[in-house]
Backbone as JSON Lines, residues from 0, in Angstrom:
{"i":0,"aa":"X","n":[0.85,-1.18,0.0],"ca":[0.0,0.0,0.0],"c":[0.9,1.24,0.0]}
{"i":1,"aa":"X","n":[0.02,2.12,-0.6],"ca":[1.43,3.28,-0.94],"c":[1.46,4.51,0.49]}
{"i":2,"aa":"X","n":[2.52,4.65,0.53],"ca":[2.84,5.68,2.07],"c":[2.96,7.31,1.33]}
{"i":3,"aa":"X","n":[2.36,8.06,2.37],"ca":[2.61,9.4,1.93],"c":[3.25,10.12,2.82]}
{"i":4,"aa":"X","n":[4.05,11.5,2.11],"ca":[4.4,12.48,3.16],"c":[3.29,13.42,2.89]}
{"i":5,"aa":"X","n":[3.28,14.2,4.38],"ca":[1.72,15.37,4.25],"c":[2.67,16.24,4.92]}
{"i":6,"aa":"X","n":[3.13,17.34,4.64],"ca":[3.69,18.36,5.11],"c":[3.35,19.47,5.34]}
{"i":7,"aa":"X","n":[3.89,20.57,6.32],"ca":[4.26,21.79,5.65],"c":[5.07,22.87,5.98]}
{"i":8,"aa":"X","n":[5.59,24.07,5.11],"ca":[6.84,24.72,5.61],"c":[6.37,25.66,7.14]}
{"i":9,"aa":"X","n":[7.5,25.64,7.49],"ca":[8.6,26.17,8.69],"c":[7.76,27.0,8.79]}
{"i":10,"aa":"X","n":[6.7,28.28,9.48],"ca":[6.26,29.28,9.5],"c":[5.02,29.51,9.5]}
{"i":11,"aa":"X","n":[4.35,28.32,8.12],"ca":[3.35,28.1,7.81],"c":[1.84,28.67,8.82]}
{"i":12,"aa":"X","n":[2.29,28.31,10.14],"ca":[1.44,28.48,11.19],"c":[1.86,29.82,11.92]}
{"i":13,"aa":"X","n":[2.63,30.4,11.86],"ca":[3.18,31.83,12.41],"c":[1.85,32.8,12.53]}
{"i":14,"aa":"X","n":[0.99,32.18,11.64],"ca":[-0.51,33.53,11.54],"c":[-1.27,33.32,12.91]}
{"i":15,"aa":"X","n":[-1.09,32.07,13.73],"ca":[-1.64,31.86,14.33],"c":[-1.98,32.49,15.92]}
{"i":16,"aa":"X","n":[-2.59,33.22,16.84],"ca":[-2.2,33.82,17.65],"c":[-2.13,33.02,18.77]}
{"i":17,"aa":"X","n":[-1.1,33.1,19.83],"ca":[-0.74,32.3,20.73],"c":[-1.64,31.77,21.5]}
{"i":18,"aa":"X","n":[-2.49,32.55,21.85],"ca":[-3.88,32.27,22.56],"c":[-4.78,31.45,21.91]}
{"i":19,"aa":"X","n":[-4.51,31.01,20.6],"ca":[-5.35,30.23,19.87],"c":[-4.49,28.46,19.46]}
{"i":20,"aa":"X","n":[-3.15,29.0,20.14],"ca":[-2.64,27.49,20.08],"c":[-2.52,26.68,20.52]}
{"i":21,"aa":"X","n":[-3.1,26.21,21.81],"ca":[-3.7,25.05,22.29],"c":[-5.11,24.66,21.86]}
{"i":22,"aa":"X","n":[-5.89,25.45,20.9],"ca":[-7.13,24.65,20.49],"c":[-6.66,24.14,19.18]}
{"i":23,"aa":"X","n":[-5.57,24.55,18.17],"ca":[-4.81,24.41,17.16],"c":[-4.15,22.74,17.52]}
{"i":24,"aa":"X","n":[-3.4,22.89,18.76],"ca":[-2.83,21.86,18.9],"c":[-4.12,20.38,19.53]}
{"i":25,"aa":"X","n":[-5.03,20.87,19.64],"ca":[-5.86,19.64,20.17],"c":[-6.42,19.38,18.92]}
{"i":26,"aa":"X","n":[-7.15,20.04,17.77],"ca":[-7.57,20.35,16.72],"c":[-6.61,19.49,15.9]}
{"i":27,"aa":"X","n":[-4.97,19.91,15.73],"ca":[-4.3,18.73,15.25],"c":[-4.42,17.37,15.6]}
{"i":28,"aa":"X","n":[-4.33,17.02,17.35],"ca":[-4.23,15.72,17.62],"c":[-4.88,14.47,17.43]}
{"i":29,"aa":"X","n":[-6.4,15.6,17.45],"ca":[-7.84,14.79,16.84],"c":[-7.56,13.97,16.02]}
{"i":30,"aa":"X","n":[-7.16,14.66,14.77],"ca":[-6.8,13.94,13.69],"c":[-5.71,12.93,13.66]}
{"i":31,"aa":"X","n":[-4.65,13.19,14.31],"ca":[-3.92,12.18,14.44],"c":[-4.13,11.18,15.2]}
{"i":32,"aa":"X","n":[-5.21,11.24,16.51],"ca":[-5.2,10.15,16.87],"c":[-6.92,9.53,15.9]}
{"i":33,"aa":"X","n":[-7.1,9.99,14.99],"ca":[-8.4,9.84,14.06],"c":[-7.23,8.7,12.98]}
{"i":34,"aa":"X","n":[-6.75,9.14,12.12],"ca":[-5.47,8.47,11.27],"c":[-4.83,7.28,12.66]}
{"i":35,"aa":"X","n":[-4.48,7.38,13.96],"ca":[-4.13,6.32,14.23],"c":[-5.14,5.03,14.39]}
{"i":36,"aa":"X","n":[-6.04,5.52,15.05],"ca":[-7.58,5.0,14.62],"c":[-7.61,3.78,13.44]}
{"i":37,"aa":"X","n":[-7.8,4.83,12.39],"ca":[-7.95,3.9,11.23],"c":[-7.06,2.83,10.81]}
{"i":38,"aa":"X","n":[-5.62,3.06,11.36],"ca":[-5.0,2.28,11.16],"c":[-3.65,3.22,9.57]}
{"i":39,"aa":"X","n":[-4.2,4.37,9.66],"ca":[-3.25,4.94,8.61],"c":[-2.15,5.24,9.27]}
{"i":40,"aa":"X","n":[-1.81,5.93,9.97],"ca":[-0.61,6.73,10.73],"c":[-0.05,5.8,10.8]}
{"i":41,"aa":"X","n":[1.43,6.33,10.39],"ca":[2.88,5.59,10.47],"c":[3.77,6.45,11.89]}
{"i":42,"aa":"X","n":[3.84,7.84,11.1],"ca":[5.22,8.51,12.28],"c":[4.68,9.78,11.72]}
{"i":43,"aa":"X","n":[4.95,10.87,12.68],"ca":[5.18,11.93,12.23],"c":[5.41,13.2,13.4]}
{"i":44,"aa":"X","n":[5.28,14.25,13.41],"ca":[5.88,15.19,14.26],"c":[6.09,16.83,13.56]}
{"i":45,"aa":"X","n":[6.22,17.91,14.51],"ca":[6.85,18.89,14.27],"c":[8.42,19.22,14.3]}
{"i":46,"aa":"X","n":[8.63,20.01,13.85],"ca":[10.58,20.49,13.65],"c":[10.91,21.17,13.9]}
{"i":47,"aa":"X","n":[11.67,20.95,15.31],"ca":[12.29,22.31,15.89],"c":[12.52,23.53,14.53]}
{"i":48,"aa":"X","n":[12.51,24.51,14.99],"ca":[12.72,26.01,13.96],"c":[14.11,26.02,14.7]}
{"i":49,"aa":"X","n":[14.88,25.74,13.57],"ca":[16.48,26.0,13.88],"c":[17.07,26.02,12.63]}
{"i":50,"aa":"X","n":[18.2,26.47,12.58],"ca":[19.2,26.12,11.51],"c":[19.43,24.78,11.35]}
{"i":51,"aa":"X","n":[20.3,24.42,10.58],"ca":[20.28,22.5,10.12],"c":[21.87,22.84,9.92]}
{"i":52,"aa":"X","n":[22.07,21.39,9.84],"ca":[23.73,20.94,9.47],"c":[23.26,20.29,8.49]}
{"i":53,"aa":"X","n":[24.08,20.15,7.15],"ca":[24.55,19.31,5.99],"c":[25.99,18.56,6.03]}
{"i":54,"aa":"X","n":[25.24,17.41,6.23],"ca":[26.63,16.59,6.32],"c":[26.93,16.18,4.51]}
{"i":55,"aa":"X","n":[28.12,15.88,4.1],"ca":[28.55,16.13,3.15],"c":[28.66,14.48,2.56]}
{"i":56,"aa":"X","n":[28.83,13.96,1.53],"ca":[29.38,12.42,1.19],"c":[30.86,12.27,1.89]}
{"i":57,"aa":"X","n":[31.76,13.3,2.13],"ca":[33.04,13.09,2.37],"c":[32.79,13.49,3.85]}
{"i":58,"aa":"X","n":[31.72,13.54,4.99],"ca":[31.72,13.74,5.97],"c":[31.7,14.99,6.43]}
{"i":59,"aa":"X","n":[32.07,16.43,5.57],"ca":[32.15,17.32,5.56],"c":[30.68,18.2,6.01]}
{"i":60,"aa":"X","n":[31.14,19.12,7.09],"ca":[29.61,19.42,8.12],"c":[29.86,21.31,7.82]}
{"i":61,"aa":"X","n":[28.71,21.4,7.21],"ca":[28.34,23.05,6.93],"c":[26.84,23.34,7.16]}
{"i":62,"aa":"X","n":[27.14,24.84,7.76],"ca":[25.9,24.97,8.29],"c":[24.43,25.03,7.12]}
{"i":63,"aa":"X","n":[23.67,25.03,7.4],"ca":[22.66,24.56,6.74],"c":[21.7,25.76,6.12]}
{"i":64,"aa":"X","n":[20.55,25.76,5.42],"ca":[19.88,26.4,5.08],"c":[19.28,27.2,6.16]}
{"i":65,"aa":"X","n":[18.72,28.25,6.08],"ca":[18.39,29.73,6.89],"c":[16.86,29.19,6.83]}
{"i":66,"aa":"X","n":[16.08,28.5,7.72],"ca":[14.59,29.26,7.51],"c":[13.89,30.59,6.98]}
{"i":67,"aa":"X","n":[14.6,31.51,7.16],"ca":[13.97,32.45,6.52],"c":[14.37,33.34,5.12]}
{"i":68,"aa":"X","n":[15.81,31.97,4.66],"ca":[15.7,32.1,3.1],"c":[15.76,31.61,2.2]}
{"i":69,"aa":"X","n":[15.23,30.0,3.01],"ca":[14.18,28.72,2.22],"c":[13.4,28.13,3.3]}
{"i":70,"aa":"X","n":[12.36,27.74,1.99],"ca":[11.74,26.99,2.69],"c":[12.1,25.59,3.23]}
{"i":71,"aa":"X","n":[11.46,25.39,4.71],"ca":[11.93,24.16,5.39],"c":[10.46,23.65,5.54]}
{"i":72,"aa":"X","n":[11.06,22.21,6.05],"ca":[9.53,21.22,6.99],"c":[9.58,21.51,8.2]}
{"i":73,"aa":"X","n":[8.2,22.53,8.47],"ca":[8.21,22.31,9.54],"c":[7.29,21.59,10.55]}
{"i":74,"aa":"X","n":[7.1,20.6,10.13],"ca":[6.11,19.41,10.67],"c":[5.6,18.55,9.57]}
{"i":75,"aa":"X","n":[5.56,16.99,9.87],"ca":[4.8,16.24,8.86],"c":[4.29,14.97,9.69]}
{"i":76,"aa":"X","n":[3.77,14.26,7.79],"ca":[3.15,12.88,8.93],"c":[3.0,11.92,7.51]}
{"i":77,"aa":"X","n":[3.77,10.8,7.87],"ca":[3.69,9.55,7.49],"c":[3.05,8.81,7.66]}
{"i":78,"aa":"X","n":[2.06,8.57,6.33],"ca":[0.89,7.89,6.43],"c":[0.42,6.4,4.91]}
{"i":79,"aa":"X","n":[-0.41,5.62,5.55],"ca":[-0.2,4.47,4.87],"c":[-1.45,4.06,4.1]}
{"i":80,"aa":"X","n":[-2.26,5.01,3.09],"ca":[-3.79,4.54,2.55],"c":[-3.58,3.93,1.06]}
{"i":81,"aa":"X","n":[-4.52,3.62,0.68],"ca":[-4.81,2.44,-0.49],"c":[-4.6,3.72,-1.63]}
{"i":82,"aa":"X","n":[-4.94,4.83,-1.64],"ca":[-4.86,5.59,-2.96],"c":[-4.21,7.28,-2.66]}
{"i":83,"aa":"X","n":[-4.13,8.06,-3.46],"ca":[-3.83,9.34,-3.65],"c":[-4.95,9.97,-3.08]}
{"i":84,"aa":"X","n":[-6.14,9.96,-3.53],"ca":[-7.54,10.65,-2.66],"c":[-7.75,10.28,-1.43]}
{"i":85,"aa":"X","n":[-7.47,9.29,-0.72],"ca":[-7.66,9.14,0.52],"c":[-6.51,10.08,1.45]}
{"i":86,"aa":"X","n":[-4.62,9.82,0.97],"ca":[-3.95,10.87,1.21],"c":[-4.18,12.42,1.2]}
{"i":87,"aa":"X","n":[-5.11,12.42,0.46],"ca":[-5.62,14.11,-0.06],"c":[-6.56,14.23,1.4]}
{"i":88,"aa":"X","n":[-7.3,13.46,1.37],"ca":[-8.63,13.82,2.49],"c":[-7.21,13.61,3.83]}
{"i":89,"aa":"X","n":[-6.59,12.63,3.71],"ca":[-6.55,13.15,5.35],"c":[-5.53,14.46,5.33]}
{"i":90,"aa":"X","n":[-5.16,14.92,4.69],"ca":[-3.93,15.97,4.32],"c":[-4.87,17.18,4.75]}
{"i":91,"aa":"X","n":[-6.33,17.23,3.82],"ca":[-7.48,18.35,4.13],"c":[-7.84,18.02,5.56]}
{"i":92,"aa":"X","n":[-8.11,16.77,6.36],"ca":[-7.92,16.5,7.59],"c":[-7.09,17.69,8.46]}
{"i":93,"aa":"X","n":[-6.19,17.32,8.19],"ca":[-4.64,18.03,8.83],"c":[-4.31,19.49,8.77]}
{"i":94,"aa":"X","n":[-4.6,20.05,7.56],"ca":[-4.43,21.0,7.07],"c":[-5.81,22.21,7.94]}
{"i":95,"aa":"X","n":[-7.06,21.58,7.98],"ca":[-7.85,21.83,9.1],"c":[-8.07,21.99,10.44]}
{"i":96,"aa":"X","n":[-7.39,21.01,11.15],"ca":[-6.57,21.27,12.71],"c":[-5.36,22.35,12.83]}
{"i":97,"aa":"X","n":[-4.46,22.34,11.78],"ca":[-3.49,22.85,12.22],"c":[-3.72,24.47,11.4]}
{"i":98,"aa":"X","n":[-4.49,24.46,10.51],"ca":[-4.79,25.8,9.73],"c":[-3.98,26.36,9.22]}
{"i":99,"aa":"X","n":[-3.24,24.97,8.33],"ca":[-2.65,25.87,7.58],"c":[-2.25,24.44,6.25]}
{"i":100,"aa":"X","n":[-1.91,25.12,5.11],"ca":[-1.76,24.27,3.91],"c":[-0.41,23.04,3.9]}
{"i":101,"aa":"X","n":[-1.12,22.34,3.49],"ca":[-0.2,20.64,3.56],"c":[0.34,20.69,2.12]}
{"i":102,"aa":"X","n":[1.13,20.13,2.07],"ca":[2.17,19.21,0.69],"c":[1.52,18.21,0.88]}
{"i":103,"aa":"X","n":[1.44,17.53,-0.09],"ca":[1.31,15.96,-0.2],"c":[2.12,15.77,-1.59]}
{"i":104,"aa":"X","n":[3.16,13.91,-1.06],"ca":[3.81,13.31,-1.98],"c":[3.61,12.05,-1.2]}
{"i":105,"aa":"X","n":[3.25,11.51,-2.78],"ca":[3.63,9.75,-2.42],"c":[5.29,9.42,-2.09]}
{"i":106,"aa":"X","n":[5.75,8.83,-1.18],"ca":[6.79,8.34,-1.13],"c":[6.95,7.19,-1.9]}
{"i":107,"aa":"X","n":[8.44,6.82,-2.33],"ca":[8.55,5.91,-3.41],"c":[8.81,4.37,-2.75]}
{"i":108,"aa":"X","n":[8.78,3.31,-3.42],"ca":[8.39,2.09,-2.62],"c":[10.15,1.78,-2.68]}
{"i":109,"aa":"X","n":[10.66,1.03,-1.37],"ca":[11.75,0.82,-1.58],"c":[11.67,-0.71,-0.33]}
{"i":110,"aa":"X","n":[11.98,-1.37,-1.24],"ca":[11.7,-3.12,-0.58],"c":[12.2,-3.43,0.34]}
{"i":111,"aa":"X","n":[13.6,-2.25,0.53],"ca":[14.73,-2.96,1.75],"c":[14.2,-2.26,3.06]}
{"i":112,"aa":"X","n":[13.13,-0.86,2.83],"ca":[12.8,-0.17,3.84],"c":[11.72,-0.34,4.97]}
């Protein structure tokens, strides 16, 4: 069955006013524990807002992309349904708790993973 990523960038939620983010964050959980429910949910989480390290093929460590002059993930969720429209609905799921717009990509099938 095909797995999806549901994302979205670093900021995405910044509109949100602080006083409104614990009904945001219960509003998210719903759904996730709705997707664990069903049996879709794999893994997923938010991302610290920080700078990143790039580690290099030769081991080589440089600092990383700037959040605020690309876009990053800043939260997603790995999930496991039979088609692309079902990924879509729970993405509109998600995108509804947390109020704000999702990515969706099928991840690619890899046998050893």
């Amino acid at each position: 069955m095909p797995r999806y990523l549901i994302s979205f960038d670093d900021g995405s939620m910044d509109h949100i006013a602080d006083e409104d983010l614990p009904s945001v964050g219960e509003a998210a959980h719903k759904v996730l524990r709705e997707a664990k429910a069903a049996g879709v949910w794999i893994f997923g989480g938010g991302v610290e807002r920080q700078q990143s390290a790039i580690v290099a093929t030769d081991g080589t460590i440089t600092v990383g992309p700037v959040p605020e002059t690309k876009a990053v993930v800043g939260g997603f969720a790995i999930i496991e349904v039979s088609s692309r429209e079902e990924a879509l609905d729970w993405a509109a799921r998600i995108a509804a708790g947390c109020r704000c717009a999702q990515e969706v990509r099928e991840i690619m099938f890899d046998p050893e993973s």
